[in-house]
C-alpha angles and dihedrals in degrees: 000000000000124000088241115143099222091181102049128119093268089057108039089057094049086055083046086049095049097043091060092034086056094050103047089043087058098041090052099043085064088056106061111106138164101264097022113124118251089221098054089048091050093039095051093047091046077056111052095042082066097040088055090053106271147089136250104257082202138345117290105272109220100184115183125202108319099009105107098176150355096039113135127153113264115230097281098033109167089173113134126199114255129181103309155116103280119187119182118201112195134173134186130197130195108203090337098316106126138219121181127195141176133171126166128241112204120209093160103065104249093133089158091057083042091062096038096083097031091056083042098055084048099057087046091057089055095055093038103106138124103285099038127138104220085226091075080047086064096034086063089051098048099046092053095040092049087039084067086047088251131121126235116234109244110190095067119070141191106254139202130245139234142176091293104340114114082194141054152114146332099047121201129226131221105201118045122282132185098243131347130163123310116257107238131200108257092027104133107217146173112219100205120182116185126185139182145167096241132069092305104247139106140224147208114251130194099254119089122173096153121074136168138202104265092185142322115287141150126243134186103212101093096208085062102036089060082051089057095050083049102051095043095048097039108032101015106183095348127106115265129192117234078235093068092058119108087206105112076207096036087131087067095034082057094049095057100040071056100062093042091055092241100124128016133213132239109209127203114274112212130179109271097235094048089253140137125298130190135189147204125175134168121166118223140178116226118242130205083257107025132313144306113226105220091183108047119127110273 
């Protein structure tokens, strides 16, 4: 047995966190219709986190076909839903203690890449335990990815996370490697299959809504100097959309925080051959004999 408190404060708030994080995914996955705005989905899920007691972790991620990450409606966002592959990504902190969901809505009929990454989260979960390489992690994603005739995409990973930190070690893969880190009992992670029908790899586009504080620095515009102030007392080291500034010019206050290295972008991922992508997350704490799923539907 570890010398891990369970019931102490930290963990208490990531189960807080993923109660009301299991709830809203679900609410606004129910949601999501042909013909219903991006930006009223985002911005009723940002609510009610907030209403349940919590905070948004990161802006709602809406991502749409072949986006896999990083897509959230800008301020005067007219987009609809169509027909297509919508995955909503979707975190939650307490004072600072994380959960982090996604599920995918399909609108487009691709039930089977719909149910790629769900069985293989579940097969990750399965494998998840105190003592686990993260490579058998991966090794669960990929076999029941590659069982649907799909890929997995591998160059996203499952994370861990951290007081207010999206981000950290260890990451987890979704196809096999030889040796990656050791599971450990109190580690906080999100567990995070993505599959697709193309290659299997993602890259960078040109849109970025999502930004984050890189370090502390001065700058002389004022505009963005009150964004700054804004950012670091608000949203600290988490992301932030450009929507959630007060700033009636935050999209040149952003520009400049940029330059001087004091924020960075996250821009959109999308699958390199322009194809499908589905996704399935649930965040968990290890246990000295599995793991304990925060996120999972009350």
């Amino acid at each position: 047995m570890s010398d891990v408190d369970f019931d102490s404060e930290q963990y208490e708030k990531c189960r807080e966190a993923g109660e009301i994080l299991a709830q809203v995914r679900d609410e606004a996955a129910e949601r999501v219709e042909v013909g219903v705005s991006h930006l009223e989905i985002a911005e009723w899920a940002e609510g009610k986190i907030r209403e349940l007691g919590g905070e948004p972790a990161f802006p709602v991620n809406i991502s749409i076909d072949e986006e896999a990450a990083h897509a959230t409606p800008e301020r005067d966002d007219d987009s609809t839903f169509g027909e297509e592959m919508v995955n909503l990504d979707i975190g939650v902190h307490v004072d600072g203690w994380l959960a982090d969901t996604a599920v995918t809505v399909d609108l487009s009929g691709q039930d089977d890449l719909t149910a790629a990454s769900a069985e293989a989260l579940d097969a990750a979960l399965e494998v998840a335990g105190p003592g686990v390489d993260v490579g058998e992690i991966g090794a669960a994603v990929e076999e029941v990815i590659d069982g649907y005739g799909f890929n997995p995409v591998v160059n996203l990973t499952g994370h861990g996370l951290g007081h207010w930190e999206q981000h950290t070690t260890p990451n987890i893969p979704n196809r096999e490697v030889s040796q990656g880190a050791t599971l450990e009992p109190g580690m906080v992670v999100a567990i995070e299959p993505f599959a697709t029908d193309g290659r299997g790899k993602v890259q960078e586009g040109s849109d970025e809504e999502i930004f984050a504080l890189e370090q502390q620095g001065s700058v002389r515009n004022r505009q963005a100097r009150q964004v700054l102030e804004q950012v670091v007392e608000e949203y600290k080291t988490l992301p932030f959309a450009a929507r959630w500034l007060d700033s009636p010019r935050a999209n040149m206050a952003l520009r400049r925080l940029k330059q001087a290295d004091i924020v960075h972008g996250y821009p959109v991922l999308k699958e390199e051959d322009g194809k499908f992508v589905s996704q399935k997350e649930h965040t968990v704490i290890v246990t000295d004999d599995g793991v304990e799923v925060t996120t999972r539907s009350r």
